[in-house]
CHARMM-style PDB file with segment names, atoms N, HN, CA, C and O in Angstrom:
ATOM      1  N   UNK     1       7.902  -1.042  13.006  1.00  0.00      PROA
ATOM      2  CA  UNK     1       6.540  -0.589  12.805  1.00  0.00      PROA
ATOM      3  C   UNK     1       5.739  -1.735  12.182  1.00  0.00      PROA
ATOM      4  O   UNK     1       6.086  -2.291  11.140  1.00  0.00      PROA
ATOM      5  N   UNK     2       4.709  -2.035  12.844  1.00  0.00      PROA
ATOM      6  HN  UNK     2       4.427  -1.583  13.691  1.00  0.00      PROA
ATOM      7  CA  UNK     2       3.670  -2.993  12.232  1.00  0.00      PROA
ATOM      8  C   UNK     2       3.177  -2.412  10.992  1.00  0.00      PROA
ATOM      9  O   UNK     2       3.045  -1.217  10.724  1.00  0.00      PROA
ATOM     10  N   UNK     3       2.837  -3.778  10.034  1.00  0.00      PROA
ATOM     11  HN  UNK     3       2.943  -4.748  10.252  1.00  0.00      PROA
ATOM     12  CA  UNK     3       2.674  -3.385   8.902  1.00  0.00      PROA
ATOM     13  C   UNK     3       1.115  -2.324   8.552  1.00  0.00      PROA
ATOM     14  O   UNK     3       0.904  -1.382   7.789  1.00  0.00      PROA
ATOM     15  N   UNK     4       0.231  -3.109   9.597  1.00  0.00      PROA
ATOM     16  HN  UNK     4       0.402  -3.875  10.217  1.00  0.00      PROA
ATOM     17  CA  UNK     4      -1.127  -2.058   9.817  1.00  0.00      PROA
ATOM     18  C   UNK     4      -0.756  -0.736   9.789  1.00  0.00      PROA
ATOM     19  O   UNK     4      -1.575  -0.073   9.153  1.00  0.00      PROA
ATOM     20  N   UNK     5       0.270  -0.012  10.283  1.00  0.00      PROA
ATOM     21  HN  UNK     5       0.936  -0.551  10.800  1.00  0.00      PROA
ATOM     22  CA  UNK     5       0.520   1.109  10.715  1.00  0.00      PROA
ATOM     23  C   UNK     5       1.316   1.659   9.468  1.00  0.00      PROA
ATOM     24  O   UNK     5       0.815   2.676   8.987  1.00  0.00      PROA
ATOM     25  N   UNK     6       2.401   1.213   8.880  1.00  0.00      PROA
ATOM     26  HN  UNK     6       2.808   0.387   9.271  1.00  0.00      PROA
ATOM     27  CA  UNK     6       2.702   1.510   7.463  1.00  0.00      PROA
ATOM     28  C   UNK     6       1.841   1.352   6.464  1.00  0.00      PROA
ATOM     29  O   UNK     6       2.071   1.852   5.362  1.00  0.00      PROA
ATOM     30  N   UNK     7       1.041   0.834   6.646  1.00  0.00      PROA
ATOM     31  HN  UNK     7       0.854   0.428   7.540  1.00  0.00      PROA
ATOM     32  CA  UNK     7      -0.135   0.930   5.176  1.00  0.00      PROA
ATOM     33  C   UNK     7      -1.366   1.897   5.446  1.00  0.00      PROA
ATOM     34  O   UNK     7      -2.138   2.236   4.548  1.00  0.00      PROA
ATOM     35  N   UNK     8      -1.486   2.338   6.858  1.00  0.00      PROA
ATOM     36  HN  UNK     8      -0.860   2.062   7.587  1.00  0.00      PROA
ATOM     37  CA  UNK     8      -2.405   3.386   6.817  1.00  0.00      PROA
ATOM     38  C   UNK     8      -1.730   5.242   6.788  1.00  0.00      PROA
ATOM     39  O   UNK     8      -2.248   6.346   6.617  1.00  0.00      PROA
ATOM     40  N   UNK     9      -0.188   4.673   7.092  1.00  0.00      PROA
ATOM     41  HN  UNK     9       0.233   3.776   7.231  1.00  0.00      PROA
ATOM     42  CA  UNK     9       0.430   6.143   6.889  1.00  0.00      PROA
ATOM     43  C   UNK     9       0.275   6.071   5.058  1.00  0.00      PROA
ATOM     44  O   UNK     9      -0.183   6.887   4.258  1.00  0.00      PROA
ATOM     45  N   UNK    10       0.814   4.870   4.899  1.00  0.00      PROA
ATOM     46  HN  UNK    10       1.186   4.207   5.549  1.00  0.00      PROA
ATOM     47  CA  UNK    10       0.743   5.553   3.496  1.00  0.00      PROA
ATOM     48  C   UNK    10      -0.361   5.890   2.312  1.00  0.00      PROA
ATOM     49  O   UNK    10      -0.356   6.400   1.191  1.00  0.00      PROA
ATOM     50  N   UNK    11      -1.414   5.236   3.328  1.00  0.00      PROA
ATOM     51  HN  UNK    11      -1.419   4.822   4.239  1.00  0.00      PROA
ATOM     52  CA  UNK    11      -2.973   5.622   2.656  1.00  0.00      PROA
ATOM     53  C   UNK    11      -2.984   6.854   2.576  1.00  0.00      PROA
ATOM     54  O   UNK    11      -3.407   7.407   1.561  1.00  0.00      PROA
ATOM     55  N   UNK    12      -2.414   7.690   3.871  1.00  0.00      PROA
ATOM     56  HN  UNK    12      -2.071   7.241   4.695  1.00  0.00      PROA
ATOM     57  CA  UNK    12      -2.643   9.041   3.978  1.00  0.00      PROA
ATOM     58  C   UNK    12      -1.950   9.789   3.416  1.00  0.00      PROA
ATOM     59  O   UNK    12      -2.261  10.978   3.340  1.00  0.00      PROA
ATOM     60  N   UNK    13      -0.911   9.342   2.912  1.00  0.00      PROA
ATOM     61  HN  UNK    13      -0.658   8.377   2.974  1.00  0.00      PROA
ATOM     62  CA  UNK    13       0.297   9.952   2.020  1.00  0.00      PROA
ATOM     63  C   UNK    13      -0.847  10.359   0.400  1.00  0.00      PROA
ATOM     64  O   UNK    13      -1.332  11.363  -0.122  1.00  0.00      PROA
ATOM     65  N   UNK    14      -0.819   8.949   0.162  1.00  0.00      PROA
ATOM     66  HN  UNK    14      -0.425   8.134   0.586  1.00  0.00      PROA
ATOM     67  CA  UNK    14      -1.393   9.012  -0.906  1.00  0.00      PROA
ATOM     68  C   UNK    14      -2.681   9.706  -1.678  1.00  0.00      PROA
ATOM     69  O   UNK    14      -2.956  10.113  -2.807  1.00  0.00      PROA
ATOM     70  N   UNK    15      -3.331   9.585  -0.318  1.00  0.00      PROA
ATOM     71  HN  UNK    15      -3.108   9.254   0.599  1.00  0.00      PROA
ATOM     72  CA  UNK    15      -4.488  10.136  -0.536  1.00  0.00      PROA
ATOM     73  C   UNK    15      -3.876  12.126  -0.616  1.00  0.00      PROA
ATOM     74  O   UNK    15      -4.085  12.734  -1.666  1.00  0.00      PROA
ATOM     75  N   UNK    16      -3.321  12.710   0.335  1.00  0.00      PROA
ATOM     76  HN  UNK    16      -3.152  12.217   1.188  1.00  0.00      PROA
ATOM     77  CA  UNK    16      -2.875  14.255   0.309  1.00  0.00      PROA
ATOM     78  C   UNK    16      -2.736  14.097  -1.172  1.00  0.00      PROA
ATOM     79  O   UNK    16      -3.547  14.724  -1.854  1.00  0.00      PROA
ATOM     80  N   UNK    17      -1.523  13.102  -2.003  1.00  0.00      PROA
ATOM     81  HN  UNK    17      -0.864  12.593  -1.449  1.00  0.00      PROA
ATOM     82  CA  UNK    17      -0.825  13.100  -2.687  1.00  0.00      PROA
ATOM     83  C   UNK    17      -1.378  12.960  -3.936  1.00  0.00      PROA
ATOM     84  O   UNK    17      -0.650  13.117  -4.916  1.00  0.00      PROA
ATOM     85  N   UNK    18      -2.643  12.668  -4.082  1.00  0.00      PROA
ATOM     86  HN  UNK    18      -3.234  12.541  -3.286  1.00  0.00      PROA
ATOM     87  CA  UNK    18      -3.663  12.380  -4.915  1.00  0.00      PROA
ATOM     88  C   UNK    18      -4.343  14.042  -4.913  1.00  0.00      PROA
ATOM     89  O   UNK    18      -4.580  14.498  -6.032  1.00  0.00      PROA
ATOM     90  N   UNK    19      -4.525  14.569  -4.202  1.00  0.00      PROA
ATOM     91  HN  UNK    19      -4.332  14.199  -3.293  1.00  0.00      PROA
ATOM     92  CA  UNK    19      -5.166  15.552  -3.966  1.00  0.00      PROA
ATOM     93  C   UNK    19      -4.278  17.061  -4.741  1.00  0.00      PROA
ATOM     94  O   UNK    19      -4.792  17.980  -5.379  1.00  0.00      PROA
ATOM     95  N   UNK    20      -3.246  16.908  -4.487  1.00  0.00      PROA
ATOM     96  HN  UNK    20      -2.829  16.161  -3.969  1.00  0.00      PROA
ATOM     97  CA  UNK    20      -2.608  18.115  -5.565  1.00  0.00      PROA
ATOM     98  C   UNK    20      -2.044  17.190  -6.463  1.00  0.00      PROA
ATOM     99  O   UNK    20      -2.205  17.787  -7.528  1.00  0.00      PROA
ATOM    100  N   UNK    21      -1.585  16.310  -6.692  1.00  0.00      PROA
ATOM    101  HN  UNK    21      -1.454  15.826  -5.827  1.00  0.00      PROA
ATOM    102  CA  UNK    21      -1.417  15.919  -8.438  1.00  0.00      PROA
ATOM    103  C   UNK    21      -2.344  14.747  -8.898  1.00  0.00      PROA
ATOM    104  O   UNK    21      -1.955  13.994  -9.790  1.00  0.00      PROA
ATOM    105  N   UNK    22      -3.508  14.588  -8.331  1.00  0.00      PROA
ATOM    106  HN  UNK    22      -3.824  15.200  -7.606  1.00  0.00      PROA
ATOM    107  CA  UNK    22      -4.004  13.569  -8.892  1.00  0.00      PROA
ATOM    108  C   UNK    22      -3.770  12.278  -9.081  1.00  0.00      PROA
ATOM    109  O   UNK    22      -2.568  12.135  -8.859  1.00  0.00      PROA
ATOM    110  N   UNK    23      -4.299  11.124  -9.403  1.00  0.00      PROA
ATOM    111  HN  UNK    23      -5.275  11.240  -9.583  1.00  0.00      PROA
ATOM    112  CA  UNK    23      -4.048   9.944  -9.626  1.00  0.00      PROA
ATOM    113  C   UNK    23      -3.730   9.469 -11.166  1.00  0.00      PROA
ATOM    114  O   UNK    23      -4.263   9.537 -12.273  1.00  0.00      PROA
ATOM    115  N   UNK    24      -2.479   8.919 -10.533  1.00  0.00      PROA
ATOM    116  HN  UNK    24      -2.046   8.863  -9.634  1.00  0.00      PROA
ATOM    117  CA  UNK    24      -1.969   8.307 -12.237  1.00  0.00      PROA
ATOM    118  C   UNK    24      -1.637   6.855 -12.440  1.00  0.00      PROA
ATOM    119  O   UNK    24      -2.125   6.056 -11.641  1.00  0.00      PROA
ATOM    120  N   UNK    25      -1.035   6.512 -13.198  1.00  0.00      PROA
ATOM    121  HN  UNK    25      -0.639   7.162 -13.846  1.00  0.00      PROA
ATOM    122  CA  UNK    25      -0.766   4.958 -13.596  1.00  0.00      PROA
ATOM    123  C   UNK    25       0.563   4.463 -12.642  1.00  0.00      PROA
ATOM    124  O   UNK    25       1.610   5.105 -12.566  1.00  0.00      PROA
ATOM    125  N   UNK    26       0.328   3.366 -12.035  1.00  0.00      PROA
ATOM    126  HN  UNK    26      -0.523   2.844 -12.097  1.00  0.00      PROA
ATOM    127  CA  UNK    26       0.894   2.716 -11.045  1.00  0.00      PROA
ATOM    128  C   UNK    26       0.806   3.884  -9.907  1.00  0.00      PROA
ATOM    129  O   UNK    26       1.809   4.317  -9.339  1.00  0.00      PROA
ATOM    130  N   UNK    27      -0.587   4.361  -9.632  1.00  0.00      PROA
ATOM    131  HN  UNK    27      -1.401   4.009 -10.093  1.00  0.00      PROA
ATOM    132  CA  UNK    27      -0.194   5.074  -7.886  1.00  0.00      PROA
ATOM    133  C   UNK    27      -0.345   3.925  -7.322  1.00  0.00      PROA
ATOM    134  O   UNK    27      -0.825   2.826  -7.599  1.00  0.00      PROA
ATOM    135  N   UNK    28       0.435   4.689  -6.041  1.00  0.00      PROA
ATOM    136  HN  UNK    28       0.825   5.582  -5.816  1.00  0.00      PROA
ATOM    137  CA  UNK    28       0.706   3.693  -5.182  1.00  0.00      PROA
ATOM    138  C   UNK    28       1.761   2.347  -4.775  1.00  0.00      PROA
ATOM    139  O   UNK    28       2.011   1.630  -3.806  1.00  0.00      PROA
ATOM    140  N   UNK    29       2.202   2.540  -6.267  1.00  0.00      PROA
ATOM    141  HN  UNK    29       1.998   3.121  -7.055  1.00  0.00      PROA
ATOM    142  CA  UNK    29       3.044   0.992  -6.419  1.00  0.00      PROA
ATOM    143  C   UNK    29       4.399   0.969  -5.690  1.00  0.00      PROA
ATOM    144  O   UNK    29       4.879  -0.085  -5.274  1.00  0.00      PROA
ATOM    145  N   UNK    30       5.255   2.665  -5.486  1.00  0.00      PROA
ATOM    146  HN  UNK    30       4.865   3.522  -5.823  1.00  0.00      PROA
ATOM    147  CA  UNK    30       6.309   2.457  -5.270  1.00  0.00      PROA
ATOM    148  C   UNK    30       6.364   2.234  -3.426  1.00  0.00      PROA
ATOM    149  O   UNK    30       7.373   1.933  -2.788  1.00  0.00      PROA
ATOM    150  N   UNK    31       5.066   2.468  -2.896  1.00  0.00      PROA
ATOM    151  HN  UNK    31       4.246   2.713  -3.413  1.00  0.00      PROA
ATOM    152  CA  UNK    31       4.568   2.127  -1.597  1.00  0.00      PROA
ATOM    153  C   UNK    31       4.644   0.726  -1.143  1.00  0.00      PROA
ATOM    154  O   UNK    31       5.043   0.172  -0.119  1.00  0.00      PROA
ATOM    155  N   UNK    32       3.909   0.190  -2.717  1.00  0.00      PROA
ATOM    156  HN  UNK    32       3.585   0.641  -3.549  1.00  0.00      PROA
ATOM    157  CA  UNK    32       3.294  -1.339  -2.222  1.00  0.00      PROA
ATOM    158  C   UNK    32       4.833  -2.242  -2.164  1.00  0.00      PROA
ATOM    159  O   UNK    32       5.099  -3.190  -1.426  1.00  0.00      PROA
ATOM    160  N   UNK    33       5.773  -1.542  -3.277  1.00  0.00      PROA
ATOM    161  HN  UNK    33       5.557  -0.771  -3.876  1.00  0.00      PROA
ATOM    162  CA  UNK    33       7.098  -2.269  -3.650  1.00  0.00      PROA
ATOM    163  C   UNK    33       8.003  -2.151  -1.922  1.00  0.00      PROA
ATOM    164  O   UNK    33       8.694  -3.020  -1.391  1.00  0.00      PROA
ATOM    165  N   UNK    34       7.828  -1.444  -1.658  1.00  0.00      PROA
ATOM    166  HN  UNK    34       7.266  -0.738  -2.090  1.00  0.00      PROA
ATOM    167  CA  UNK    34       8.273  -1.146   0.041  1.00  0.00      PROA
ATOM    168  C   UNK    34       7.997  -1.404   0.447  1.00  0.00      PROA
ATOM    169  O   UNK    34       8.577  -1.289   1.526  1.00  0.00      PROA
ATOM    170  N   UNK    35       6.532  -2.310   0.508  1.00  0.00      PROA
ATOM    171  HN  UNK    35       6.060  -2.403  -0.369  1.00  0.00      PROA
ATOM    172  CA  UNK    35       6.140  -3.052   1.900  1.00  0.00      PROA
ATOM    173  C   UNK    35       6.562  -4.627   1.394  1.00  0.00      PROA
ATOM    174  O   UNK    35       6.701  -5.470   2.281  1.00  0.00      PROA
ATOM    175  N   UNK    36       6.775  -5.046  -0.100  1.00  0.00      PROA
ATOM    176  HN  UNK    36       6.662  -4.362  -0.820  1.00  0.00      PROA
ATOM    177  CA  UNK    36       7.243  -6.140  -0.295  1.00  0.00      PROA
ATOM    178  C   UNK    36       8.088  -6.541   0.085  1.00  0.00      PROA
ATOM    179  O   UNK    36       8.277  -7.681   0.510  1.00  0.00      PROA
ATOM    180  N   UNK    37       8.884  -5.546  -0.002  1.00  0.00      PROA
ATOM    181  HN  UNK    37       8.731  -4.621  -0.348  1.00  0.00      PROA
ATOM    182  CA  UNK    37      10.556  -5.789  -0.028  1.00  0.00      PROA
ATOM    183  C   UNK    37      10.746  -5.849   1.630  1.00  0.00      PROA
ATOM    184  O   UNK    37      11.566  -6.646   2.084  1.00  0.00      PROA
ATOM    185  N   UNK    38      10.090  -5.123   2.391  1.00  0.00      PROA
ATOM    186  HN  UNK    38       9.424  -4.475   2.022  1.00  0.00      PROA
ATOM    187  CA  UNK    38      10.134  -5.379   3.849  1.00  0.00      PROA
ATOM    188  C   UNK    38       9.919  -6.211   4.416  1.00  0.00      PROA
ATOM    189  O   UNK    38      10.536  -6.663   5.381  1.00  0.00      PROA
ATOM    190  N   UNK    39       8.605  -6.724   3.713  1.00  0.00      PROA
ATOM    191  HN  UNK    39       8.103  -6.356   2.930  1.00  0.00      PROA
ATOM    192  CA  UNK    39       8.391  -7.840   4.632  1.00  0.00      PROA
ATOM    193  C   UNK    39       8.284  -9.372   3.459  1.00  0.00      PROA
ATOM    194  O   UNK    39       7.372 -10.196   3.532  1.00  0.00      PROA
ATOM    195  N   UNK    40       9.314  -9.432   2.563  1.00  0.00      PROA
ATOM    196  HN  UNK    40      10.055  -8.763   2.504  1.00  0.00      PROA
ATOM    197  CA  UNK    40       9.567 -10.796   1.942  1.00  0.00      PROA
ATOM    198  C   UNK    40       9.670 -12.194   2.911  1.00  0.00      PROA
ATOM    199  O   UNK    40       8.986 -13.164   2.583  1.00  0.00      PROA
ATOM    200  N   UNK    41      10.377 -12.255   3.883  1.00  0.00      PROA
ATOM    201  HN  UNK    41      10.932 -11.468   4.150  1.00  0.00      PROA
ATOM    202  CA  UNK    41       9.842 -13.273   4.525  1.00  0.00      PROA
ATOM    203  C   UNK    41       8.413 -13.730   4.915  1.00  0.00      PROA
ATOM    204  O   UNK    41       8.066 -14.846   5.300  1.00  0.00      PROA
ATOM    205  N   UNK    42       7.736 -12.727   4.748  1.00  0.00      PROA
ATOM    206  HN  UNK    42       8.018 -11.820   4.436  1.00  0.00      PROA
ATOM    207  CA  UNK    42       6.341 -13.049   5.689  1.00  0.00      PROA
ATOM    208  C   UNK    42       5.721 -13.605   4.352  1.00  0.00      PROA
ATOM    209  O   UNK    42       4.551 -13.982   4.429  1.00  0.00      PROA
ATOM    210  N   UNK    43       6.324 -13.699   3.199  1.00  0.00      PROA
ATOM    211  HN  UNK    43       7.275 -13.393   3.136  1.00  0.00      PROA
ATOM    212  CA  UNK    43       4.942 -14.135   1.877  1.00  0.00      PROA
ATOM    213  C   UNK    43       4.402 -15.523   1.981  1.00  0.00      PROA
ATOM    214  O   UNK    43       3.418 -16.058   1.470  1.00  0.00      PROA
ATOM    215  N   UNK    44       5.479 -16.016   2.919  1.00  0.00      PROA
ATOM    216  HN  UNK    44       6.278 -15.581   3.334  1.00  0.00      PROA
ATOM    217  CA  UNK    44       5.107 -17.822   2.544  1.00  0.00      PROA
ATOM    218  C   UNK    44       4.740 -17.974   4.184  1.00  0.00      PROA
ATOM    219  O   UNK    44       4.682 -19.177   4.436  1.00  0.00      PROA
ATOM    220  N   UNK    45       4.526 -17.320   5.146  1.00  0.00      PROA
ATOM    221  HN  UNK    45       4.573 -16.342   4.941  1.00  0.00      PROA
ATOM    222  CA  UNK    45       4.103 -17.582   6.292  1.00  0.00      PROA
ATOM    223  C   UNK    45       2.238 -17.333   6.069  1.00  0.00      PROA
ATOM    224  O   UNK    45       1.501 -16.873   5.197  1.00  0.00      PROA
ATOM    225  N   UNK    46       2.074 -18.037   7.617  1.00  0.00      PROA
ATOM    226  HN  UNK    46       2.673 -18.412   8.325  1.00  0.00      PROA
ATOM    227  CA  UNK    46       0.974 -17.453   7.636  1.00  0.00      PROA
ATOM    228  C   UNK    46       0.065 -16.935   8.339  1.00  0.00      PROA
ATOM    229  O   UNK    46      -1.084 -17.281   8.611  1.00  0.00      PROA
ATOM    230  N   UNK    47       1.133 -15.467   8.792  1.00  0.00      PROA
ATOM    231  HN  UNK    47       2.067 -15.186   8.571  1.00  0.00      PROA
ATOM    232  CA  UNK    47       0.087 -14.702   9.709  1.00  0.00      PROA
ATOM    233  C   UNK    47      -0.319 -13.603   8.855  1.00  0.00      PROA
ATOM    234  O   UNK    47       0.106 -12.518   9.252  1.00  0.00      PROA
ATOM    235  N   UNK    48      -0.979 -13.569   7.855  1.00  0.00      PROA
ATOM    236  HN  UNK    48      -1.324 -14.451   7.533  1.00  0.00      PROA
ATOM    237  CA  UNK    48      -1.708 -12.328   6.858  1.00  0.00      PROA
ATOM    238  C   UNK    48      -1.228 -11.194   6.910  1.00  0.00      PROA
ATOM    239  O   UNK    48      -1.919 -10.178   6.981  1.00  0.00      PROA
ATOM    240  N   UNK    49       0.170 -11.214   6.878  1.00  0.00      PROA
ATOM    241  HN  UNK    49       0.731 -12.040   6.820  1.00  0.00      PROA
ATOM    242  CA  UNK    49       0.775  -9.731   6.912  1.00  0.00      PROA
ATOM    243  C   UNK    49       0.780  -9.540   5.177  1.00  0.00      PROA
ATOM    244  O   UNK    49       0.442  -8.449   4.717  1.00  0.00      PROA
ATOM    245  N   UNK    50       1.129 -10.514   4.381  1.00  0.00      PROA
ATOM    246  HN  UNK    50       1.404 -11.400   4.755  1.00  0.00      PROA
ATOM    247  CA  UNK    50       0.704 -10.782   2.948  1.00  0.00      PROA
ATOM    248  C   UNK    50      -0.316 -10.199   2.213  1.00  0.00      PROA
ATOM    249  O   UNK    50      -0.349  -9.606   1.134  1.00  0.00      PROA
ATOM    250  N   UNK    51      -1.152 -10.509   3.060  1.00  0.00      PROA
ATOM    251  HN  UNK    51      -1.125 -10.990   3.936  1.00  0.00      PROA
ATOM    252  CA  UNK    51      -2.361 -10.670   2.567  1.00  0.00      PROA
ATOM    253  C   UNK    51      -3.154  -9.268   2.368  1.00  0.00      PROA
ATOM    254  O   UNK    51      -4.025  -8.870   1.594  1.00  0.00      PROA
ATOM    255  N   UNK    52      -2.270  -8.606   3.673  1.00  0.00      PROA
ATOM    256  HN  UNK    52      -1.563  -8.930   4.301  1.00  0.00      PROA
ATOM    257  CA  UNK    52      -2.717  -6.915   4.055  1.00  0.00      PROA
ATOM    258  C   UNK    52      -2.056  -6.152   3.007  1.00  0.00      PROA
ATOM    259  O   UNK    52      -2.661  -5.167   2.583  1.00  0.00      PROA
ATOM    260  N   UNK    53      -0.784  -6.473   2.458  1.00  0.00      PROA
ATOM    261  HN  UNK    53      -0.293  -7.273   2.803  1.00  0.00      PROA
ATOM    262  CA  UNK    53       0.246  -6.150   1.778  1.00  0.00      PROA
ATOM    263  C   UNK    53      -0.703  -6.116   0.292  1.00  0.00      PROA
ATOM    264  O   UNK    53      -0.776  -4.951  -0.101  1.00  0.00      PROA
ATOM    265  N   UNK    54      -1.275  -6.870  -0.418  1.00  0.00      PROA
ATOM    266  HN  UNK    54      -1.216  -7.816  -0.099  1.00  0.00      PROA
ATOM    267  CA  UNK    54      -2.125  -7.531  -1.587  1.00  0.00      PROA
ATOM    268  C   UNK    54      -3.331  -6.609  -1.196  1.00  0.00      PROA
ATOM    269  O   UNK    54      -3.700  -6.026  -2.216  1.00  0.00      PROA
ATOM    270  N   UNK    55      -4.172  -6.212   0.014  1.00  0.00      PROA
ATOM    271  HN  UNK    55      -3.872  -6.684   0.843  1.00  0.00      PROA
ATOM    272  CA  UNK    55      -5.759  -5.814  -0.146  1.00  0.00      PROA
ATOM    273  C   UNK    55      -5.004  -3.738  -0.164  1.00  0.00      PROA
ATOM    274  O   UNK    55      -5.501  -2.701  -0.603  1.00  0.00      PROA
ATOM    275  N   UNK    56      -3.738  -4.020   0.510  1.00  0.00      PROA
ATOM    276  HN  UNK    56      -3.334  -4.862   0.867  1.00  0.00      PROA
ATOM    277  CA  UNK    56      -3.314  -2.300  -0.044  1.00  0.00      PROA
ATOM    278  C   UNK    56      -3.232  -2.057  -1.310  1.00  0.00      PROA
ATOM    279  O   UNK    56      -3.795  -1.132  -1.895  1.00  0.00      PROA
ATOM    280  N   UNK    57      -2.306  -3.136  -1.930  1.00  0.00      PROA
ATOM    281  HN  UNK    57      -1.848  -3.888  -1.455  1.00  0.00      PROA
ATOM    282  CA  UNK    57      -2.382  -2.907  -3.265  1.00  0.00      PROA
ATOM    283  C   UNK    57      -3.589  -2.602  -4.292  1.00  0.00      PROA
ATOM    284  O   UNK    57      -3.647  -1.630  -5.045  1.00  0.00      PROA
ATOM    285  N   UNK    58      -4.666  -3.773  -4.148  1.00  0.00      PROA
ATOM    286  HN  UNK    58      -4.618  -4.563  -3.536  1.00  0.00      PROA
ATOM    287  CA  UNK    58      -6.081  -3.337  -4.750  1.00  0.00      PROA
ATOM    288  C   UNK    58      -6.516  -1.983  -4.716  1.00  0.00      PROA
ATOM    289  O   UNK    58      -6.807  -1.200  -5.620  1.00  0.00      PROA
ATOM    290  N   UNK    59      -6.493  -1.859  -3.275  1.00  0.00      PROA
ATOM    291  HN  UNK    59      -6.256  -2.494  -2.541  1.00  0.00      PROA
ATOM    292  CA  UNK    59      -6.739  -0.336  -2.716  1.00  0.00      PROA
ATOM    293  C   UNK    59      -5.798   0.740  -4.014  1.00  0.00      PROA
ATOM    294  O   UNK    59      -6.219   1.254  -5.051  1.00  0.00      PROA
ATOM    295  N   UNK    60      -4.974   0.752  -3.638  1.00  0.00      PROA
ATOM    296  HN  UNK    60      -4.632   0.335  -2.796  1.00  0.00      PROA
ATOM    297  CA  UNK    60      -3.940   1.412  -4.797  1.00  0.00      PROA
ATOM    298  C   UNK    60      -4.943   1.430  -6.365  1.00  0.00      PROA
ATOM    299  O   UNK    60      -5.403   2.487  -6.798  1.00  0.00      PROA
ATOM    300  N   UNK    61      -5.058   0.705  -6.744  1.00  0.00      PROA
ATOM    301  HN  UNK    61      -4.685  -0.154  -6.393  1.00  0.00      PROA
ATOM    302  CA  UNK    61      -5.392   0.295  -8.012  1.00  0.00      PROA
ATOM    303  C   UNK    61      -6.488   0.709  -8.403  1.00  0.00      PROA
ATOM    304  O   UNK    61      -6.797   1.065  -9.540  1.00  0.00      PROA
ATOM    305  N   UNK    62      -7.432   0.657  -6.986  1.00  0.00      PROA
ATOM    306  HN  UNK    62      -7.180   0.367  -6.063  1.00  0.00      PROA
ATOM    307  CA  UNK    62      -8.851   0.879  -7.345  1.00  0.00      PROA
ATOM    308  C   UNK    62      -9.409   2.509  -7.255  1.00  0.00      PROA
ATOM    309  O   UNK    62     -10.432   2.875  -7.833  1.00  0.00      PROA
ATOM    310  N   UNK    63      -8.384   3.584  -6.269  1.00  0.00      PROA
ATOM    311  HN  UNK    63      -7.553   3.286  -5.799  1.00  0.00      PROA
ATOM    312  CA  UNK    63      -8.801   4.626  -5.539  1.00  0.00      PROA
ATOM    313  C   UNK    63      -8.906   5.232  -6.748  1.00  0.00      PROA
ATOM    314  O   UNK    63      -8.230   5.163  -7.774  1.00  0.00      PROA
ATOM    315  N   UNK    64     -10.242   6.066  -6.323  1.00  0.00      PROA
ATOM    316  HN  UNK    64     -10.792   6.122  -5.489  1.00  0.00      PROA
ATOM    317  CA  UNK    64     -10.350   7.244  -7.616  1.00  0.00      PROA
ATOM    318  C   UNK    64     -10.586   8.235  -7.046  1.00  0.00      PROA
ATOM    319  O   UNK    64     -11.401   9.021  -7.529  1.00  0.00      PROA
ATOM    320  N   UNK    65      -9.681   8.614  -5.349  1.00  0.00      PROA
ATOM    321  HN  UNK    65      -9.018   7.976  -4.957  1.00  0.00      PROA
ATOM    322  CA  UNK    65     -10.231  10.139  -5.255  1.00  0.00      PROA
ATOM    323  C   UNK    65     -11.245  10.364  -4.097  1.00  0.00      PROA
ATOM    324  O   UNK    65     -11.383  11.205  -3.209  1.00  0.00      PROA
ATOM    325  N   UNK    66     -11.895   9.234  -4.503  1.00  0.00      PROA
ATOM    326  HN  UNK    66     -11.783   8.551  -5.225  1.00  0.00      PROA
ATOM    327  CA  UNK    66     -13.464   9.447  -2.996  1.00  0.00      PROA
ATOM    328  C   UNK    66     -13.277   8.780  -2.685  1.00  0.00      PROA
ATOM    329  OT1 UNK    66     -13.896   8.360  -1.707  1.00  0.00      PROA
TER     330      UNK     66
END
């Protein structure tokens, strides 16, 4: 599965998942730690699979819900 496609399932995870328990400290992280660990080779390349990996995370960090 392309990584585009794992980071928008798990937008949607998160977001349901946000929705009956709310948002707490490190949401999202044990997501972002799974796409690290998947795709560790790709950190030092450079086709921006990284990079998508890093603007999910923000995402994570920043969502409040809306």
């Amino acid at each position: 599965m392309k990584v585009e496609a794992l980071i928008n399932k798990y937008k949607k995870q998160l977001i349901s998942k946000s929705k009956k328990t709310g948002i707490y400290e490190n949401f999202g992280q044990t997501e972002v730690n799974i796409l690290e660990d998947k795709y560790d080779e790709d950190k030092y390349s450079n086709n921006g699979v990284w990079n998508k990996i890093r603007d999910f995370d923000n995402w994570c960090m920043n969502y409040t819900g809306e």
